[in-house]
MDTraj code that builds the backbone (N, CA, C; nanometers):
import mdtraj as md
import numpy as np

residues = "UNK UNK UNK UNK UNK UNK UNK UNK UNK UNK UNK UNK UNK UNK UNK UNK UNK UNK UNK UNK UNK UNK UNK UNK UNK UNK UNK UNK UNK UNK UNK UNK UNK UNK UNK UNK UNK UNK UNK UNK UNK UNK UNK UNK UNK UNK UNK UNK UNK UNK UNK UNK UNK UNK UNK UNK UNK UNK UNK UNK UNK UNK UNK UNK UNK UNK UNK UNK UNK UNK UNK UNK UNK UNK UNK UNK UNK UNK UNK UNK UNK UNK UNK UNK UNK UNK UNK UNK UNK UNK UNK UNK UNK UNK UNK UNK UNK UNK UNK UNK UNK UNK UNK UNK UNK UNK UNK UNK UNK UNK UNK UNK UNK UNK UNK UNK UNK UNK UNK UNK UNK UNK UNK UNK UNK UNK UNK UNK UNK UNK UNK UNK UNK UNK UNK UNK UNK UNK UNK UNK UNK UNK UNK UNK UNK UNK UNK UNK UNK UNK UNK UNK UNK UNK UNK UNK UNK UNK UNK UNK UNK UNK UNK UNK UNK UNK UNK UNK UNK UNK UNK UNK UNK UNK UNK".split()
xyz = np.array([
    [-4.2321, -12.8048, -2.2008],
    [-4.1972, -12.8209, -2.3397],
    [-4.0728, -12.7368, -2.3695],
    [-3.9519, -12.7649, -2.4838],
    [-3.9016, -12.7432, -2.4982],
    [-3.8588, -12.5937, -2.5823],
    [-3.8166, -12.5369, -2.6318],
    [-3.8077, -12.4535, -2.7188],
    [-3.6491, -12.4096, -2.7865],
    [-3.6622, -12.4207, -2.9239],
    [-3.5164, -12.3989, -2.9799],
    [-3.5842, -12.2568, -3.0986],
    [-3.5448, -12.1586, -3.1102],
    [-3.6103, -12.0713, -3.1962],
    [-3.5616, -11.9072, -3.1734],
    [-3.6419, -11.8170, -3.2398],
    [-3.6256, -11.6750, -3.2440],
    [-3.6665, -11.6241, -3.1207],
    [-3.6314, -11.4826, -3.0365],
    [-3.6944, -11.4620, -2.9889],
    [-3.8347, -11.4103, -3.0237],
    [-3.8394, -11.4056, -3.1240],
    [-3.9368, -11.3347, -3.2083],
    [-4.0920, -11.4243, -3.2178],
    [-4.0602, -11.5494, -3.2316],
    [-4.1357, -11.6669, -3.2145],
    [-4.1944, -11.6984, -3.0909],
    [-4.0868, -11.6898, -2.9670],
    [-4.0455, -11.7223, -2.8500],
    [-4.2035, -11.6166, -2.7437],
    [-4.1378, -11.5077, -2.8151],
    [-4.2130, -11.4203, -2.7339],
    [-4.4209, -11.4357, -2.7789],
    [-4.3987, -11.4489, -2.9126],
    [-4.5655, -11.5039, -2.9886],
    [-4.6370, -11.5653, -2.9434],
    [-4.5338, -11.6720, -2.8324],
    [-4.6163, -11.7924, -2.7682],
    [-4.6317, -11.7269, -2.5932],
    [-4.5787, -11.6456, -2.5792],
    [-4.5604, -11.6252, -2.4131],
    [-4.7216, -11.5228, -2.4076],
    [-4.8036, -11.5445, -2.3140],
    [-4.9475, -11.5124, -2.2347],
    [-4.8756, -11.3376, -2.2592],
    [-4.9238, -11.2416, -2.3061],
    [-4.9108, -11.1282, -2.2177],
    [-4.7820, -11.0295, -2.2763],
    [-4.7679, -10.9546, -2.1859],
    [-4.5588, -10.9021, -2.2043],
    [-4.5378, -10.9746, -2.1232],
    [-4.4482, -10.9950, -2.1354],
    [-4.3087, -11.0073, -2.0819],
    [-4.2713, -10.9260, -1.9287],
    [-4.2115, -10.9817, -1.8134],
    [-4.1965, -10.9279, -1.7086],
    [-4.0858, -10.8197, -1.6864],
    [-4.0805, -10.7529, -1.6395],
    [-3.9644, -10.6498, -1.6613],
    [-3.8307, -10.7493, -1.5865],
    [-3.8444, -10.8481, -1.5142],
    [-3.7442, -10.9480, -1.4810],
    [-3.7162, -10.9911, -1.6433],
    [-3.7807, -11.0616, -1.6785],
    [-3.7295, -11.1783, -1.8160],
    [-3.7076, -11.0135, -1.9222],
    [-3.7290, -10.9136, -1.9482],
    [-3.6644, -10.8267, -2.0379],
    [-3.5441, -10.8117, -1.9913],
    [-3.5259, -10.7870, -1.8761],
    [-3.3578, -10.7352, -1.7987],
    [-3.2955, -10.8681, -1.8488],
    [-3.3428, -10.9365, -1.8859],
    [-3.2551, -11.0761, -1.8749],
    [-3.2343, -11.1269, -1.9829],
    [-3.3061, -11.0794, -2.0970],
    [-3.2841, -11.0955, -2.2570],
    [-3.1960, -11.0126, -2.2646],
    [-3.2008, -10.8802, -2.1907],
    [-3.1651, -10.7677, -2.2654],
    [-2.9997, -10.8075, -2.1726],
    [-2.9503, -10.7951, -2.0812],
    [-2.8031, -10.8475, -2.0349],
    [-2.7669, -10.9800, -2.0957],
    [-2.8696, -11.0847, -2.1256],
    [-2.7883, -11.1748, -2.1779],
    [-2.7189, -11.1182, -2.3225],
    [-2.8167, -11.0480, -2.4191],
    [-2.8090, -10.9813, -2.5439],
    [-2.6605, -10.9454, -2.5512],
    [-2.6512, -10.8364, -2.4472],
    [-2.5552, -10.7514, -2.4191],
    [-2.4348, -10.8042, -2.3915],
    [-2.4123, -10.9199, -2.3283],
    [-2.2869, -10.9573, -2.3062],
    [-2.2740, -11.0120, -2.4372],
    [-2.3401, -11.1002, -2.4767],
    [-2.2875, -11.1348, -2.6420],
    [-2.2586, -11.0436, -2.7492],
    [-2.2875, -10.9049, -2.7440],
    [-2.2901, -10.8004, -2.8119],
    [-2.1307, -10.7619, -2.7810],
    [-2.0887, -10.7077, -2.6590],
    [-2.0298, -10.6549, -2.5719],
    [-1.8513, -10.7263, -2.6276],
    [-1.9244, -10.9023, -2.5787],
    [-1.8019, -10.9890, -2.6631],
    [-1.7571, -10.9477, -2.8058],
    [-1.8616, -10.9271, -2.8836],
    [-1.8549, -10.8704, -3.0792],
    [-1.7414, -10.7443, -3.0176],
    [-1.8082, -10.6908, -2.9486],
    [-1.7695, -10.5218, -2.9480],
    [-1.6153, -10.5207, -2.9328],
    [-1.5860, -10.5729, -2.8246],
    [-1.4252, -10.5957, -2.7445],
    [-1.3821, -10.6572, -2.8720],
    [-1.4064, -10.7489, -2.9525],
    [-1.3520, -10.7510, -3.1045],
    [-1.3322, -10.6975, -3.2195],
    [-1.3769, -10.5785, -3.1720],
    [-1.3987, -10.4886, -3.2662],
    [-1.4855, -10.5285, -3.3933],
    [-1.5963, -10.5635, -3.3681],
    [-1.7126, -10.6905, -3.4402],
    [-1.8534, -10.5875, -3.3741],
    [-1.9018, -10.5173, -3.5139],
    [-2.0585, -10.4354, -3.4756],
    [-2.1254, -10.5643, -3.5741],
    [-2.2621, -10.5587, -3.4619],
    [-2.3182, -10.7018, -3.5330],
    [-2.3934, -10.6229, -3.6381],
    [-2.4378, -10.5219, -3.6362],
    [-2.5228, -10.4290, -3.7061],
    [-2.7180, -10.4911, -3.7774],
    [-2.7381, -10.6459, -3.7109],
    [-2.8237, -10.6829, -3.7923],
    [-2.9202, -10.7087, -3.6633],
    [-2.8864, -10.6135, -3.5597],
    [-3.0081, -10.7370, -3.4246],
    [-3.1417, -10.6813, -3.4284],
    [-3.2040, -10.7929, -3.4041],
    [-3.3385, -10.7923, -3.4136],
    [-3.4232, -10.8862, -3.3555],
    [-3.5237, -10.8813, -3.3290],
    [-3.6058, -11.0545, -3.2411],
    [-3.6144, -11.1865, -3.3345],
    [-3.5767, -11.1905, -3.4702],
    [-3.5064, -11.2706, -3.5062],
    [-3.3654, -11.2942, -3.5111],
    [-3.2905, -11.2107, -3.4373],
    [-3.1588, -11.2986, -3.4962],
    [-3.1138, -11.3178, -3.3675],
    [-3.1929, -11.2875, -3.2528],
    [-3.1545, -11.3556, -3.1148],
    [-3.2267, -11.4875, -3.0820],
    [-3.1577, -11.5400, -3.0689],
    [-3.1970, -11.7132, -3.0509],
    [-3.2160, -11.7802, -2.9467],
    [-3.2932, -11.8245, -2.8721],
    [-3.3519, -11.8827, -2.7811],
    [-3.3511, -12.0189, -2.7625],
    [-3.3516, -12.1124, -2.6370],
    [-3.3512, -12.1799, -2.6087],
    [-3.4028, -12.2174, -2.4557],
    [-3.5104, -12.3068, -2.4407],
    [-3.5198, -12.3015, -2.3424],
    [-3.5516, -12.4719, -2.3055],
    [-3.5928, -12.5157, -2.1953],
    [-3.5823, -12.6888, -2.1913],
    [-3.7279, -12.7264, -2.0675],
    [-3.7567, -12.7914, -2.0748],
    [-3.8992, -12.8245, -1.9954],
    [-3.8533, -12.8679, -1.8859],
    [-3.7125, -12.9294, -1.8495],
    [-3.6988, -12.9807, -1.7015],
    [-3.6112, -12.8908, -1.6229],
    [-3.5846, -12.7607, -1.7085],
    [-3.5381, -12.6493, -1.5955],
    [-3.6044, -12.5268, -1.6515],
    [-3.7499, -12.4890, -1.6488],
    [-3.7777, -12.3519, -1.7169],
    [-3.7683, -12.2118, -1.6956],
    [-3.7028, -12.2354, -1.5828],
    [-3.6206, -12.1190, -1.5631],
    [-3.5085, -12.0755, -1.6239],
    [-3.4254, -12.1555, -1.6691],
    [-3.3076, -12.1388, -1.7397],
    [-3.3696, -12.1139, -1.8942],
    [-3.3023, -12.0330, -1.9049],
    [-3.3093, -11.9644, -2.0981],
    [-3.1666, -11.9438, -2.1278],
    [-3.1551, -12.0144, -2.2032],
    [-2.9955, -11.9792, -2.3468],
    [-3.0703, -11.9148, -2.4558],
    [-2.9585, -11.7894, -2.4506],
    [-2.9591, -11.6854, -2.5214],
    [-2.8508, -11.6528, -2.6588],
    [-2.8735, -11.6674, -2.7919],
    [-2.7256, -11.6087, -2.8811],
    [-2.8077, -11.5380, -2.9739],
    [-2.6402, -11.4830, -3.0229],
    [-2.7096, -11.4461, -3.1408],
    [-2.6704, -11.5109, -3.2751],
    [-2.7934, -11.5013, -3.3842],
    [-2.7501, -11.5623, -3.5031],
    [-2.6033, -11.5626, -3.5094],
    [-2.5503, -11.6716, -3.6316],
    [-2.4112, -11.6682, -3.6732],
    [-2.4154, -11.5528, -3.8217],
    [-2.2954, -11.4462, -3.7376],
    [-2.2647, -11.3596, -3.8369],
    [-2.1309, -11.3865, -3.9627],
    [-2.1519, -11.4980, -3.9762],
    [-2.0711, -11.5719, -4.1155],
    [-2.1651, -11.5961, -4.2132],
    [-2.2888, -11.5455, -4.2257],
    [-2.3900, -11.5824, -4.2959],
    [-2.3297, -11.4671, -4.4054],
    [-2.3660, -11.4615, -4.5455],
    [-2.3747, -11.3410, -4.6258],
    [-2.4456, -11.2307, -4.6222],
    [-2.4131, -11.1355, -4.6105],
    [-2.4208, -10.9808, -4.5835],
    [-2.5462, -10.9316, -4.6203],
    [-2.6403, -10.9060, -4.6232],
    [-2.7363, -10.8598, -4.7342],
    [-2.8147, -10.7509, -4.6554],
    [-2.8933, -10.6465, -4.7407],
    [-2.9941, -10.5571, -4.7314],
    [-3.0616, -10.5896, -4.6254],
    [-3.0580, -10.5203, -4.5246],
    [-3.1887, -10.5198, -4.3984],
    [-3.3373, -10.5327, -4.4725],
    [-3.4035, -10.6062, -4.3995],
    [-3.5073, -10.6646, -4.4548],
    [-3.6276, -10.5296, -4.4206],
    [-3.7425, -10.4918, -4.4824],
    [-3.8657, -10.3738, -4.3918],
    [-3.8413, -10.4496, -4.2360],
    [-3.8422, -10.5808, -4.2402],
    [-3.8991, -10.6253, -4.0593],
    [-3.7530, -10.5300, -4.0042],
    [-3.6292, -10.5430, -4.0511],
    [-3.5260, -10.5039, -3.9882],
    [-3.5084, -10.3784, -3.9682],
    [-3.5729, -10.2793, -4.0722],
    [-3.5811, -10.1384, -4.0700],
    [-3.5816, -10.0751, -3.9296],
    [-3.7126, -10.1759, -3.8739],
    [-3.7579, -10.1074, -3.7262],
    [-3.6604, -10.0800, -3.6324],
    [-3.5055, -10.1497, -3.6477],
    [-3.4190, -10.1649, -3.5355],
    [-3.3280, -10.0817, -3.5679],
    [-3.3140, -10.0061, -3.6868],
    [-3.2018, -9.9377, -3.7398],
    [-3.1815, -9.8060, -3.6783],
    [-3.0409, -9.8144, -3.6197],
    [-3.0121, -9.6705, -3.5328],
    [-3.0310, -9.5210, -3.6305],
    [-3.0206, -9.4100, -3.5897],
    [-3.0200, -9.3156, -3.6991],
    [-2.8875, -9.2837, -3.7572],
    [-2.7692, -9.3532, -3.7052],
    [-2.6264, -9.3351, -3.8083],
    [-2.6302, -9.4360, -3.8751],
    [-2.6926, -9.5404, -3.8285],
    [-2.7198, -9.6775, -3.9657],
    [-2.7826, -9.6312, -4.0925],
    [-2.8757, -9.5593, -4.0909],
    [-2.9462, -9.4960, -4.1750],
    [-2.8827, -9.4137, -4.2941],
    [-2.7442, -9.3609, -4.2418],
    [-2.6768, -9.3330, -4.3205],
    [-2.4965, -9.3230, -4.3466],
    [-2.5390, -9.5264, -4.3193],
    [-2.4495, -9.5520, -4.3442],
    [-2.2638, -9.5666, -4.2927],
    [-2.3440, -9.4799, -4.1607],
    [-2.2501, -9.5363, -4.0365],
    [-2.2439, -9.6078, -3.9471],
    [-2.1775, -9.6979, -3.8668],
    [-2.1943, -9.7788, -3.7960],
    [-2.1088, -9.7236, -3.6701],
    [-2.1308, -9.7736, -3.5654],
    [-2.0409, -9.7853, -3.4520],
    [-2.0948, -9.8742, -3.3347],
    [-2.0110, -9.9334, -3.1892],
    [-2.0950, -10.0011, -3.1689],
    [-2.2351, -9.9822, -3.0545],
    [-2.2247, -9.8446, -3.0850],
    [-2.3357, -9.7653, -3.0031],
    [-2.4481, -9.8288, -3.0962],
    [-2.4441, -9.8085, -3.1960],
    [-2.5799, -9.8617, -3.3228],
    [-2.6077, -10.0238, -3.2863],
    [-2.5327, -10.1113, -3.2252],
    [-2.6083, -10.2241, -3.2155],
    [-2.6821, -10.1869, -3.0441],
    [-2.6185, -10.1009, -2.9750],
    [-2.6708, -10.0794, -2.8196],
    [-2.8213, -10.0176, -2.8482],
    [-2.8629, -9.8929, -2.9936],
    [-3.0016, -9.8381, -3.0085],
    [-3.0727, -9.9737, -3.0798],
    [-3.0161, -10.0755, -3.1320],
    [-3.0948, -10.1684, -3.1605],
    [-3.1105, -10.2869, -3.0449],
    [-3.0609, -10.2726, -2.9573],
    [-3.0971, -10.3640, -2.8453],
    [-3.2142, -10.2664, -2.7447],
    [-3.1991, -10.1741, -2.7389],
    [-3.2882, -10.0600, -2.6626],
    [-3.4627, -10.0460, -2.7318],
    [-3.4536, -10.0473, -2.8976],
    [-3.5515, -10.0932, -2.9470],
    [-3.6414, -10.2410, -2.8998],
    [-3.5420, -10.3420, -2.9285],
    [-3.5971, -10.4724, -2.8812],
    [-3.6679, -10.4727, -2.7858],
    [-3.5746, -10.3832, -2.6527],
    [-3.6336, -10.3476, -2.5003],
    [-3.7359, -10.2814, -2.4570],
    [-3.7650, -10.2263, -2.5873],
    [-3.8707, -10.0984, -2.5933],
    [-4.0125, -10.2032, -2.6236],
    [-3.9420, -10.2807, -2.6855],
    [-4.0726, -10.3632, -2.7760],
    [-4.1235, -10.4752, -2.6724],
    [-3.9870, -10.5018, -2.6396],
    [-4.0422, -10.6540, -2.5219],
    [-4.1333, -10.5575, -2.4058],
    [-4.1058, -10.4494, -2.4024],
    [-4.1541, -10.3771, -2.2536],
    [-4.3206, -10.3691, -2.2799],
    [-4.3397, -10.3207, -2.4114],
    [-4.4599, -10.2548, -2.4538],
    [-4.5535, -10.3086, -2.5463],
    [-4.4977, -10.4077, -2.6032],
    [-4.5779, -10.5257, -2.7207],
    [-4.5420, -10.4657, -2.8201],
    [-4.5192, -10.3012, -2.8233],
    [-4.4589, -10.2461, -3.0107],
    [-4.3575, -10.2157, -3.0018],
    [-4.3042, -10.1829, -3.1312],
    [-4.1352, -10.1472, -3.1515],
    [-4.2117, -9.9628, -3.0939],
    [-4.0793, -9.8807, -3.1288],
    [-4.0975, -9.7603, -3.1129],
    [-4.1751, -9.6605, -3.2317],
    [-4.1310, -9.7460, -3.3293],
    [-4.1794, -9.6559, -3.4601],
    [-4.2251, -9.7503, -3.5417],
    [-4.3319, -9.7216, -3.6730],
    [-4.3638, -9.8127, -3.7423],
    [-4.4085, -9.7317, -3.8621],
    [-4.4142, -9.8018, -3.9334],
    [-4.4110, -9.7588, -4.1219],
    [-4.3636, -9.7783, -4.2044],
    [-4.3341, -9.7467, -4.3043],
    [-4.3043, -9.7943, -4.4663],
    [-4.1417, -9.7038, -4.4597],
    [-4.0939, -9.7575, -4.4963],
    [-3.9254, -9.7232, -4.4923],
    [-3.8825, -9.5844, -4.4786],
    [-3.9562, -9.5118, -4.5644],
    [-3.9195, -9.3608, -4.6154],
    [-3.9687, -9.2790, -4.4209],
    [-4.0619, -9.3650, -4.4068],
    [-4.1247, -9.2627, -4.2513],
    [-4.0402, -9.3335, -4.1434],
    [-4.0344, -9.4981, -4.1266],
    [-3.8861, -9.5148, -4.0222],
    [-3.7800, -9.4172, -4.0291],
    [-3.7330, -9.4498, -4.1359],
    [-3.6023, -9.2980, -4.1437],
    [-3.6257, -9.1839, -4.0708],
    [-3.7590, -9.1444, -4.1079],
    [-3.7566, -8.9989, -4.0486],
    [-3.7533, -9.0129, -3.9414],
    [-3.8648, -9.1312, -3.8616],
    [-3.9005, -9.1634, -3.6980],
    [-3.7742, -9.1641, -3.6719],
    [-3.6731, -9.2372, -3.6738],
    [-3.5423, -9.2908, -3.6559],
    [-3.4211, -9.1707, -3.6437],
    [-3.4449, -9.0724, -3.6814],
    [-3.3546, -8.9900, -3.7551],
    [-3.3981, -8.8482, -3.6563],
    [-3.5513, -8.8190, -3.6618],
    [-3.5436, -8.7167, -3.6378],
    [-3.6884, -8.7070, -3.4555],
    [-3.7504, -8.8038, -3.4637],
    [-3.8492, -8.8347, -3.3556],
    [-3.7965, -8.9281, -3.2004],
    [-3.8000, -8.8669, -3.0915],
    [-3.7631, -8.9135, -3.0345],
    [-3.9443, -8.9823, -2.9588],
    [-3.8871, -9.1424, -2.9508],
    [-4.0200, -9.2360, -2.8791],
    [-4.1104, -9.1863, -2.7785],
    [-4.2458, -9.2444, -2.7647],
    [-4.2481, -9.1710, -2.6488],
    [-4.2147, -9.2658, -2.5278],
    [-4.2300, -9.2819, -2.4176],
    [-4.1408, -9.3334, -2.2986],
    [-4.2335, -9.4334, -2.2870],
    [-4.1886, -9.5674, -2.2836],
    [-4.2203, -9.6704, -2.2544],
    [-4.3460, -9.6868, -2.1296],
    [-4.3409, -9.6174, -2.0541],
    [-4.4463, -9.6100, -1.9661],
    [-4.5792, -9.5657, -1.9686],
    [-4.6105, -9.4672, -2.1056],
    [-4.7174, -9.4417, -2.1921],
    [-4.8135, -9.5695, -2.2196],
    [-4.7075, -9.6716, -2.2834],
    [-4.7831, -9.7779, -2.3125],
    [-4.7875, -9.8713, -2.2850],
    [-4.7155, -9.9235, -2.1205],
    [-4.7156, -9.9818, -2.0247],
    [-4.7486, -9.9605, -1.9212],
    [-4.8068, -9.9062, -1.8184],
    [-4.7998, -9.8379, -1.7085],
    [-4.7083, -9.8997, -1.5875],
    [-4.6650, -10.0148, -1.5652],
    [-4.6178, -10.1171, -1.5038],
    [-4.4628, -10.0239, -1.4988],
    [-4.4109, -10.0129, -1.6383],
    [-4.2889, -9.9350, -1.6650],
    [-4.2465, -9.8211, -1.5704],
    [-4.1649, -9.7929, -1.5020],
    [-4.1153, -9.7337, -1.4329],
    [-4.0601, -9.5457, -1.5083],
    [-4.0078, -9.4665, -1.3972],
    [-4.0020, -9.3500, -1.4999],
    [-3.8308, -9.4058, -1.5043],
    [-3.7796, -9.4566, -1.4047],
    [-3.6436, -9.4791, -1.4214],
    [-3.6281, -9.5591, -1.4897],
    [-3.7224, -9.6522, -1.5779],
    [-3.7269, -9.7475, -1.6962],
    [-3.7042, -9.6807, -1.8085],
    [-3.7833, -9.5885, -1.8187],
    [-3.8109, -9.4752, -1.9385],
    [-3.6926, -9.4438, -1.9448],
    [-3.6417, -9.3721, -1.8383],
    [-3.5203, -9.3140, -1.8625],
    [-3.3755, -9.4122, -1.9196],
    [-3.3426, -9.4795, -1.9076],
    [-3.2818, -9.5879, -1.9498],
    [-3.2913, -9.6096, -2.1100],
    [-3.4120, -9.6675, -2.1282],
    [-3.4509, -9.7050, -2.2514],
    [-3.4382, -9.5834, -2.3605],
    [-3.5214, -9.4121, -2.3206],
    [-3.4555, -9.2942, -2.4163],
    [-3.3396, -9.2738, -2.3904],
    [-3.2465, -9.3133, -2.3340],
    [-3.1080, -9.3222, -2.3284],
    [-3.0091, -9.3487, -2.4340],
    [-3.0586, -9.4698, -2.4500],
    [-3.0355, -9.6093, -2.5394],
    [-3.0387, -9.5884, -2.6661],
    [-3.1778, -9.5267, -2.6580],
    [-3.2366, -9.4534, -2.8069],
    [-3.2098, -9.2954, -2.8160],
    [-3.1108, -9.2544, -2.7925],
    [-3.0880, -9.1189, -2.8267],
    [-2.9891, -9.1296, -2.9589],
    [-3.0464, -9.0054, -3.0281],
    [-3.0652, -8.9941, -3.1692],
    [-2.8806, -9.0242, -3.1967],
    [-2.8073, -8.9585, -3.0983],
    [-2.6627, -8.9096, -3.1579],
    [-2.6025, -9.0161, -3.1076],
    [-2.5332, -9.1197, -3.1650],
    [-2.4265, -9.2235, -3.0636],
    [-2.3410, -9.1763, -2.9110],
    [-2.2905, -9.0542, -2.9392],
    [-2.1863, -9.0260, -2.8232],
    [-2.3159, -8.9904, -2.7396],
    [-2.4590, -8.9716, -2.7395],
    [-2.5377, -8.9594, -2.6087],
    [-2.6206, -9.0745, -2.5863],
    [-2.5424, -9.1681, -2.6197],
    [-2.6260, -9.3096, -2.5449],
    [-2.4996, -9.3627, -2.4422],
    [-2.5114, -9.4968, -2.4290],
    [-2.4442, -9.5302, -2.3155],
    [-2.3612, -9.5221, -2.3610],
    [-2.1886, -9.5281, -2.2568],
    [-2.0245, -9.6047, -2.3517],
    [-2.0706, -9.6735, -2.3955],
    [-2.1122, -9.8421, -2.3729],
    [-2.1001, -9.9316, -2.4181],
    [-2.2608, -9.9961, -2.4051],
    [-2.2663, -10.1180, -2.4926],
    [-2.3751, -10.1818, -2.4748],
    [-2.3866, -10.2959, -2.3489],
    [-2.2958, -10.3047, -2.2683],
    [-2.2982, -10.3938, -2.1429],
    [-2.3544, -10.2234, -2.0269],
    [-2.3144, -10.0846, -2.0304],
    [-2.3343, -10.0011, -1.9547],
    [-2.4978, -10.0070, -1.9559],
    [-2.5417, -10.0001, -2.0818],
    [-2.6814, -10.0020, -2.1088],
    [-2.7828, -10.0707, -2.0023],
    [-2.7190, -10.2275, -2.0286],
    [-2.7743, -10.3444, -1.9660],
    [-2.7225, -10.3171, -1.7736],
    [-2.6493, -10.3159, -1.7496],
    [-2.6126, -10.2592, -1.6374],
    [-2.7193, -10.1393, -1.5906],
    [-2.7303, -10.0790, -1.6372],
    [-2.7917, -9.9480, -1.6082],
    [-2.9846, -10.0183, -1.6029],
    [-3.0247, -10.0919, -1.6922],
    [-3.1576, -10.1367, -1.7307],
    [-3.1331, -10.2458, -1.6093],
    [-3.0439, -10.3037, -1.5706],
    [-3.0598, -10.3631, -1.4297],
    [-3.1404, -10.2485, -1.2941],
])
top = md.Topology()
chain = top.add_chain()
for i, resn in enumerate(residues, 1):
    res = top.add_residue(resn, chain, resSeq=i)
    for name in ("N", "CA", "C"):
        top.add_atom(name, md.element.get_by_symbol(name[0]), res)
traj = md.Trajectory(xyz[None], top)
């Protein structure tokens, strides 16, 4: 069967997590489309398991097409669902394009483990976000590797200049 949709949807229907193969492979496809924004000097600032888009086809199911939403849409307020992905310089109001690399590291965190990293009512994301560092993906996976962990709190480190250069290094590195 076919599938045209969110990953967010995508993943609702899949048995289980997700294999640490098919995360490396959301998460580099993610990344090169990110990577493209970036080299444009284009922070997508809105990613999330809805606004990565999926595609997949019943007579090759191995193959998955990957984008992201179209950012010509109008601008608006991050939604609570979006809160969860927000880096801690988003929070106030800075961007760079390290902040879409801690929101792809979230996603990664989530596809790895079935949860995002943090959860709550806006005022306590902030703080999680801002001032709590996750605990390591392998807590609540065991499958997860420590050199997984390490990668992923990488990704998610609190200050931009201590995550990766770039969001393709990330994905490279989570290879």
């Amino acid at each position: 069967m076919s599938f045209d949709g969110s990953l967010a949807v995508w993943v609702r229907e899949q048995p289980g997590l997700l294999s640490l193969q098919q995360v490396v492979y959301i998460v580099r496809r993610t990344a090169d489309a990110l990577q493209q924004l970036h080299n444009q000097q284009i922070i997508y600032q809105d990613l999330n398991l809805y606004s990565i888009l999926i595609h997949t086809d019943v007579k090759n199911p191995e193959r998955v097409d990957l984008r992201l939403a179209d950012l010509s849409a109008p601008a608006r307020a991050p939604t609570r669902f979006g809160l969860m992905y927000m880096a801690p310089e988003q929070w106030v109001g800075h961007i760079a394009p390290a902040t879409d690399q801690y929101a792809l590291a979230v996603i990664a965190y989530e596809l790895l483990t079935g949860l995002p990293p943090f959860q709550g009512p806006p005022a306590k994301l902030m703080d999680l976000h801002v001032n709590v560092q996750p605990p390591p993906p392998s807590t609540l996976n065991p499958r997860v590797s420590p050199a997984i962990d390490t990668v992923i709190l990488s990704a998610l480190a609190k200050r931009p200049e201590d995550r990766f250069p770039s969001v393709f290094a990330f994905a490279r590195a989570l290879e």
